[in-house]
C-alpha positions as CSV (number, residue, x, y, z in Angstrom):
1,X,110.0,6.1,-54.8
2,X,106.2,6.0,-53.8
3,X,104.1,4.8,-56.9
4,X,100.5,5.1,-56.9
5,X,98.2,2.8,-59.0
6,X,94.2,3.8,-59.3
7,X,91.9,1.0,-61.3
8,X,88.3,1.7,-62.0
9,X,86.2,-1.1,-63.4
10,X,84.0,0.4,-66.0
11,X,85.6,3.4,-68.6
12,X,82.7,5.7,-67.9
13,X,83.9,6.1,-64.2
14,X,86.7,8.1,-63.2
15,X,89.8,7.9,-61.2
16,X,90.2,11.1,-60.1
17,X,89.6,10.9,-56.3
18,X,91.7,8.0,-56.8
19,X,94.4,10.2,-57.8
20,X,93.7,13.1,-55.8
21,X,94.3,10.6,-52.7
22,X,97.2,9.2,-54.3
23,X,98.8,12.7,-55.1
24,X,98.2,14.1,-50.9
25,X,99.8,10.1,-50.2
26,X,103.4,12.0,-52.2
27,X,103.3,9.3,-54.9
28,X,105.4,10.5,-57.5
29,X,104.0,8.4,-60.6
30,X,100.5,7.0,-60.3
31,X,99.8,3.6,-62.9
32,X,96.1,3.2,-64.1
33,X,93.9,0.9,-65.5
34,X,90.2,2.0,-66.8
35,X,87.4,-0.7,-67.8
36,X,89.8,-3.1,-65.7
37,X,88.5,-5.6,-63.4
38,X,89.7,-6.5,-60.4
39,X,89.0,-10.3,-60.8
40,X,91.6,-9.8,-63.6
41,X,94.9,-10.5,-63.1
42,X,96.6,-9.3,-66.2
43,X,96.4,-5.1,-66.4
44,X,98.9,-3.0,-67.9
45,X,98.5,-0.2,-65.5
46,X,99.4,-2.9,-62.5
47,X,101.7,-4.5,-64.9
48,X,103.2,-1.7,-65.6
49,X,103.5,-0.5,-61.9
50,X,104.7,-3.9,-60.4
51,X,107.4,-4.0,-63.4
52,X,108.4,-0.5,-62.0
53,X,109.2,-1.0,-58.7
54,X,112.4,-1.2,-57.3
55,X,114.3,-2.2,-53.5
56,X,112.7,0.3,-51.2
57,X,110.2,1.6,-53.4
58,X,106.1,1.6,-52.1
59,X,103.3,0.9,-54.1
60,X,100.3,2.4,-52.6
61,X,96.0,2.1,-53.6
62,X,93.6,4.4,-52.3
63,X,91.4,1.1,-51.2
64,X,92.4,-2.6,-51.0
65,X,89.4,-3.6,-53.6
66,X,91.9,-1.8,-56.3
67,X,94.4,-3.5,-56.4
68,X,92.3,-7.2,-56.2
69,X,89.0,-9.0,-55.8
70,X,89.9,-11.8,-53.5
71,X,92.6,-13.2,-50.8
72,X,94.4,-15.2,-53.6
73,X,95.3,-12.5,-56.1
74,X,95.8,-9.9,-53.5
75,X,98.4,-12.1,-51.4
76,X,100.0,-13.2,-55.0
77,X,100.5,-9.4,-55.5
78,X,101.6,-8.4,-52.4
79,X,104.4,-11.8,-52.5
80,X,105.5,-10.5,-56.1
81,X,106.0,-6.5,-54.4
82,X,107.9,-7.9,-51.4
83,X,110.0,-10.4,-53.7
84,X,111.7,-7.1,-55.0
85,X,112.6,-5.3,-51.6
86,X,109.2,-3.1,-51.8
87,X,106.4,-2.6,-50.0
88,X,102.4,-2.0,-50.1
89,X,100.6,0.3,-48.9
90,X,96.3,0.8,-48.9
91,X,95.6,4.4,-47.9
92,X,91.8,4.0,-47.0
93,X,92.4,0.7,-44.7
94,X,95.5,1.9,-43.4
95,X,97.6,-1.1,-44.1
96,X,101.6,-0.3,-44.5
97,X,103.3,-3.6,-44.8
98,X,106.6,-2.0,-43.5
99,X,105.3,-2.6,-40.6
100,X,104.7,-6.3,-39.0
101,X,102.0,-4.9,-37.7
102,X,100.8,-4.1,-41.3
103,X,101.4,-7.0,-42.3
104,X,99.1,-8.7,-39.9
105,X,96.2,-6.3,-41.1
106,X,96.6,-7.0,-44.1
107,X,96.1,-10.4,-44.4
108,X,92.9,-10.0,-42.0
109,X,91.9,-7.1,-44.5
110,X,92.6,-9.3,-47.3
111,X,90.1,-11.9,-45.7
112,X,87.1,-9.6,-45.0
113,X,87.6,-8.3,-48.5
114,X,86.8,-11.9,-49.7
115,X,84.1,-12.9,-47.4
116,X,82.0,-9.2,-48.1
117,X,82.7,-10.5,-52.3
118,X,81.3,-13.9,-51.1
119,X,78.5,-12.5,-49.6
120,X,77.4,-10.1,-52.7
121,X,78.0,-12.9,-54.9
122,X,75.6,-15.4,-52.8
123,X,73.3,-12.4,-52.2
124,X,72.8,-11.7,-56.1
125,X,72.5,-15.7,-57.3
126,X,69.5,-15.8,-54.4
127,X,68.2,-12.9,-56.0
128,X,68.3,-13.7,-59.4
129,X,66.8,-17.5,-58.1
130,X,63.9,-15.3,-56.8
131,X,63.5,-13.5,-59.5
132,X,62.8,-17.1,-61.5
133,X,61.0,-18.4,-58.9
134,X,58.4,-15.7,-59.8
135,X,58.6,-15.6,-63.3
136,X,60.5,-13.1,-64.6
137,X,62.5,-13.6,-67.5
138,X,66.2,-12.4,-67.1
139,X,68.4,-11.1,-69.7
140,X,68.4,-9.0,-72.3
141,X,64.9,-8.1,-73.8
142,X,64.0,-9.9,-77.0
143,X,64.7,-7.4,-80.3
144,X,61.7,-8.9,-82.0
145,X,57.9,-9.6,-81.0
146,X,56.0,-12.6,-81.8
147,X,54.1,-10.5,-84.2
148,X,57.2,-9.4,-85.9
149,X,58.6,-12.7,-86.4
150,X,55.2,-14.1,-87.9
151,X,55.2,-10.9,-90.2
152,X,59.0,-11.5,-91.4
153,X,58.1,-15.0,-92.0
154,X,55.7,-14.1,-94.4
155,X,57.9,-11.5,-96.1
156,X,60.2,-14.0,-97.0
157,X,57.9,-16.8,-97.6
158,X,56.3,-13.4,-100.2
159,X,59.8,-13.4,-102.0
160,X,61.6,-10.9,-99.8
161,X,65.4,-11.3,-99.1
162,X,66.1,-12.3,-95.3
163,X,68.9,-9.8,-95.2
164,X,66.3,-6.6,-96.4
165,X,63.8,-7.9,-94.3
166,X,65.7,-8.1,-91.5
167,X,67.1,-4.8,-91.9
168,X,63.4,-3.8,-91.9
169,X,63.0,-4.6,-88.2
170,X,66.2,-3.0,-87.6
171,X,67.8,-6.2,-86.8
172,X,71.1,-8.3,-88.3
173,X,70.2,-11.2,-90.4
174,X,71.6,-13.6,-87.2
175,X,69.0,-12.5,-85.2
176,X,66.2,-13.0,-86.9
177,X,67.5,-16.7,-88.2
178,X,67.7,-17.0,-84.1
179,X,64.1,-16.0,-83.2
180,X,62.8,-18.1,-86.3
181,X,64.5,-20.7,-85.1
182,X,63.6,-19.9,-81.0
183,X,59.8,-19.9,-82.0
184,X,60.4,-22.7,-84.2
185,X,59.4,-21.5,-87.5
């Protein structure tokens, strides 16, 4: 049997080129996972797919990146498929471990996979160090203004419940204990 599996990280994206390359590839049953990363090891659509497989069977990904995020987790899950008599196959890298041949590619495929993660990684913590570097403040924007916090003081400091002054500023009661006690009030 030739099972598919299709992952997407984030539940607003879809896998249907995924499938539709899986489908053409003669997969029979195609596994999923949606909002699933691939730095994860535990998925139930994978789960689900590696529990599946039996002595001659394939398991087969449109890229290499779905299935796993680095060398470690993709050899792991390769090991685990070839422990039960089946074999991998990545449609868009061309890697069919039936094959020695396959084999071979994909453990150099496996390595440039890592190394372009590395990269990104390295190339978004210098960026973010940058960003620092000239001032910019990273992370979510603050839900309440300096103004607003001085304002809420007085409220309560007036009589006013926390809670209904909070909800006031359209904020939860934690967050405005958090920027009274951020600015020190």
């Amino acid at each position: 049997m030739i099972y598919g599996y299709a992952r997407v990280s984030t539940t607003d994206q879809t896998t249907d080129p995924q499938h539709r390359a899986l489908s053409a590839a003669g997969c029979g049953r195609v596994f999923q996972d949606h909002g699933a990363s691939g730095a994860k090891r535990q998925r139930p659509g994978l789960d689900s797919a590696l529990a599946a497989l039996q002595p001659g069977d394939v398991l087969t990904v449109w890229r290499l990146d779905r299935l796993g995020r680095n060398l470690s987790d993709l050899l792991a899950i390769v090991q685990e498929i070839e422990a039960k008599g089946a074999a991998f196959r990545s449609l868009s890298e061309q890697i069919d471990t039936t094959t020695p041949t396959g084999r071979l590619f994909f453990h150099m495929a496996g390595a440039f996979a890592e190394f372009e993660r590395s990269l990104t990684v390295e190339r978004t913590k210098a960026g973010l160090a940058a960003a620092r570097a000239r001032g910019v403040k990273l992370g979510p924007r603050r839900k309440l203004s300096g103004d607003q916090i001085r304002k809420a003081r007085l409220l309560i400091e007036a009589g006013e419940q926390p809670r209904s002054v909070a909800r006031s500023f359209g904020v939860s009661d934690s967050t405005l204990y958090r920027a009274f006690i951020r600015t020190g009030i």
